[in-house]
C-alpha positions as CSV (number, residue, x, y, z in Angstrom):
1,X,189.1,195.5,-17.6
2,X,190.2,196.5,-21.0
3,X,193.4,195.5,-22.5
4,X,194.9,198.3,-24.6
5,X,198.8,196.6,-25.8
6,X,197.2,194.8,-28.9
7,X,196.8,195.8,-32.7
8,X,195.5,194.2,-35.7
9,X,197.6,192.3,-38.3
10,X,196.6,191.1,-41.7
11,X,197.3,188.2,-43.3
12,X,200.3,189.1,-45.2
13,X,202.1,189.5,-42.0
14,X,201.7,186.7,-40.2
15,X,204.3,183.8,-40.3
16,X,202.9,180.1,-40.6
17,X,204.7,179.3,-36.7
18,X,203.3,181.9,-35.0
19,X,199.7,181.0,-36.2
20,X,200.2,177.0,-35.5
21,X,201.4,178.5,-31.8
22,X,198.6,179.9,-31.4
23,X,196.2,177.3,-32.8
24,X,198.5,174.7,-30.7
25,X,198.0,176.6,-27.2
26,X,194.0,176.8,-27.3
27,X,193.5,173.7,-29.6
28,X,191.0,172.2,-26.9
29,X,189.6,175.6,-26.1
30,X,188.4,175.9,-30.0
31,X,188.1,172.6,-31.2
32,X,184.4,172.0,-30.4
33,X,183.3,175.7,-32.5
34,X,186.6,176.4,-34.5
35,X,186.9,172.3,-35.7
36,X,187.9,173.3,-39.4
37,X,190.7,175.4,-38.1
38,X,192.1,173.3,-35.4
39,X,192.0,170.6,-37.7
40,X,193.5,172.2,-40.6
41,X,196.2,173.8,-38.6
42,X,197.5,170.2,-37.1
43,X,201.1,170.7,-37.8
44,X,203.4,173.3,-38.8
45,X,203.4,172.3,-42.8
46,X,199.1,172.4,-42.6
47,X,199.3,175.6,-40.7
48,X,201.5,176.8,-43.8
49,X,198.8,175.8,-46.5
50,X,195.8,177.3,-44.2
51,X,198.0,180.4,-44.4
52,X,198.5,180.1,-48.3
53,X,194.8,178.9,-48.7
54,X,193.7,182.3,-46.9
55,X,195.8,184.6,-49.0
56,X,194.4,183.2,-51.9
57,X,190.6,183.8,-50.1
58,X,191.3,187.3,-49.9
59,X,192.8,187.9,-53.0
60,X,190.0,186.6,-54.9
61,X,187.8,188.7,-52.1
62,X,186.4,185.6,-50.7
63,X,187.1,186.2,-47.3
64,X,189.4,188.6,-45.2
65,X,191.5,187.4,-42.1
66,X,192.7,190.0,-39.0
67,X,194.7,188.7,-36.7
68,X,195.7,190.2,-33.3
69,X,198.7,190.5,-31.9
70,X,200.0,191.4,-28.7
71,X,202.4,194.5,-28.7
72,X,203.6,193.6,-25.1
73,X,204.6,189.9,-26.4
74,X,204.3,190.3,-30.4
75,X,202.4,186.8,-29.8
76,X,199.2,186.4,-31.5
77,X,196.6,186.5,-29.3
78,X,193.4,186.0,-31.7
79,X,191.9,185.7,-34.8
80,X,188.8,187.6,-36.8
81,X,187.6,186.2,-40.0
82,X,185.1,187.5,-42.5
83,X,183.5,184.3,-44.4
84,X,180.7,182.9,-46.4
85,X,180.6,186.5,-48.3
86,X,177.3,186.5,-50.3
87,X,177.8,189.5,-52.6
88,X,173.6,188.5,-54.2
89,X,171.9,189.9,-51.0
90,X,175.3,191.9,-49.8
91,X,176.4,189.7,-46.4
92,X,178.7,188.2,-44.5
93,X,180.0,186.1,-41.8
94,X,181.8,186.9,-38.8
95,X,184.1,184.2,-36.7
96,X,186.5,185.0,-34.4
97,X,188.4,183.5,-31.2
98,X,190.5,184.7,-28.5
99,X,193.8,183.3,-26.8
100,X,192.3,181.9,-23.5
101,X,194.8,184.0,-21.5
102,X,193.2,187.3,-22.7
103,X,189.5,186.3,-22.8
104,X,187.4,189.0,-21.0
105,X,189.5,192.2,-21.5
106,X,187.6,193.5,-24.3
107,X,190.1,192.6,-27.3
108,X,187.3,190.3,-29.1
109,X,184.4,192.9,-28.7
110,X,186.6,195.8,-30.2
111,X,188.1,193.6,-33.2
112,X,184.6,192.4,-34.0
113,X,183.4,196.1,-34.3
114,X,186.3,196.7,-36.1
115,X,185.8,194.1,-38.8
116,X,182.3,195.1,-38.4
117,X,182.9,198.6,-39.8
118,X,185.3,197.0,-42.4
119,X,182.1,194.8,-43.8
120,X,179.8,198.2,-44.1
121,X,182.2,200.7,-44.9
122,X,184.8,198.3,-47.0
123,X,182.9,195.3,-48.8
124,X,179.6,197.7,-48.3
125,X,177.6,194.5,-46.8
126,X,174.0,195.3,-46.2
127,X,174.1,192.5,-43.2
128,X,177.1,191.0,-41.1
129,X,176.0,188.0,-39.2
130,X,177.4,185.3,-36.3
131,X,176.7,182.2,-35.8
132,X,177.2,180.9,-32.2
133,X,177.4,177.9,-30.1
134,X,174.5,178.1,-27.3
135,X,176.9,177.1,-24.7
136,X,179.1,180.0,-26.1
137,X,177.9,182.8,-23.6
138,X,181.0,185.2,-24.0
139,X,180.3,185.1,-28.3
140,X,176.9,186.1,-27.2
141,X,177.2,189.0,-25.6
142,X,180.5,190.1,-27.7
143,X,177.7,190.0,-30.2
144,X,175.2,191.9,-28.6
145,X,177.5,194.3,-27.2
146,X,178.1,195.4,-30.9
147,X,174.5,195.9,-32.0
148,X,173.8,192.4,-33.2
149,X,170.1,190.7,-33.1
150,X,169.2,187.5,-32.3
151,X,167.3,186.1,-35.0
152,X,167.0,182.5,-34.2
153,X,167.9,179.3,-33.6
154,X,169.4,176.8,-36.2
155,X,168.7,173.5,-34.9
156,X,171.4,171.0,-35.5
157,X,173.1,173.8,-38.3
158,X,176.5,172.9,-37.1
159,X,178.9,169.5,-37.0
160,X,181.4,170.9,-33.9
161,X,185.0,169.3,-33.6
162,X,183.7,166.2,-31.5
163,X,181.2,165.1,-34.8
164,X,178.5,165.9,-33.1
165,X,175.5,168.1,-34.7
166,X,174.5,171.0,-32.5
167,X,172.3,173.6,-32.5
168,X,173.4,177.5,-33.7
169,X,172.6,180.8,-32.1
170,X,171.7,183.2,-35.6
171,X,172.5,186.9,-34.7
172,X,172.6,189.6,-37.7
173,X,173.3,193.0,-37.5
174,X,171.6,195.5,-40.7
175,X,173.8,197.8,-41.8
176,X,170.9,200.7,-41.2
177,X,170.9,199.5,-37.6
178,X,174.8,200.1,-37.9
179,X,174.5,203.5,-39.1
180,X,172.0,204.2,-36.9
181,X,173.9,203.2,-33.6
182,X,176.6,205.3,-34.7
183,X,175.6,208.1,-34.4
């Protein structure tokens, strides 16, 4: 089932409550693979200097944040970020999480190839890569779903919200494989 009544907002839009309400609602659902968010965004007046922190990211084009945003509620319902820009061999990182209410209705997986085309066609990446939790089956296949690899296995890459080191799940996507896909 796809859910249609959403759009992307960027950063400049969004107000420092709405983003802490959505943090608050799915704090447990993302504090094991979003732990620097969830964290960071622990009260309203933290929430505020994420917000300020990330303008500043993407004015110095160090990362770029899309939100998403319900058009039936005006609630956010998400959040797509594009991180750890290397512009020496032309990649990037993708992160993103869903409100739990509208997991599974194809939001993530459009957003994703959305931002995906932003990183080739925009910031003209040469490689877009997620990193994933193995327990993270949904991230997976939003991932393969749009054209990205699995390349490997990080073994204890990643310090999740509860301190504990876990293994990562390495998928990359080339932007020739992009280009080829799309047509």
């Amino acid at each position: 089932m796809e859910f249609t009544n959403w759009r992307t907002d960027r950063i400049a839009k969004i107000l420092p409550e709405e983003f802490f309400k959505l943090i608050d609602r799915n704090r447990e659902h993302i504090r094991k693979t979003f732990p620097v968010t969830a964290f960071a965004n622990s009260d309203r007046e933290k929430t505020e200097q994420f917000l300020t922190e990330a303008l500043e990211t993407e004015k110095k084009r160090e990362g770029y944040y899309f939100y998403l945003r319900s058009t039936e509620t005006t609630e956010l319902i998400g959040y797509v970020v594009v991180k750890n820009i290397n512009e020496k061999v032309h990649k990037c990182e993708l992160a993103y999480f869903i409100d739990m209410d509208y997991e599974g209705k194809g939001i993530t997986s459009k957003a994703v190839a959305d931002a995906v085309a932003f990183c080739f066609n925009e910031l003209e990446m040469n490689k877009v890569f997620i990193c994933t939790s193995p327990v993270n089956k949904r991230s997976q296949r939003i991932a393969e779903k749009n054209g990205f690899i699995q390349e490997g296995i990080l073994r204890q890459e990643f310090r999740n919200g509860f301190g504990q080191l876990e293994d990562i799940i390495y998928y990359g996507l080339l932007k020739s494989d992009y280009n080829n896909n799309e047509r």
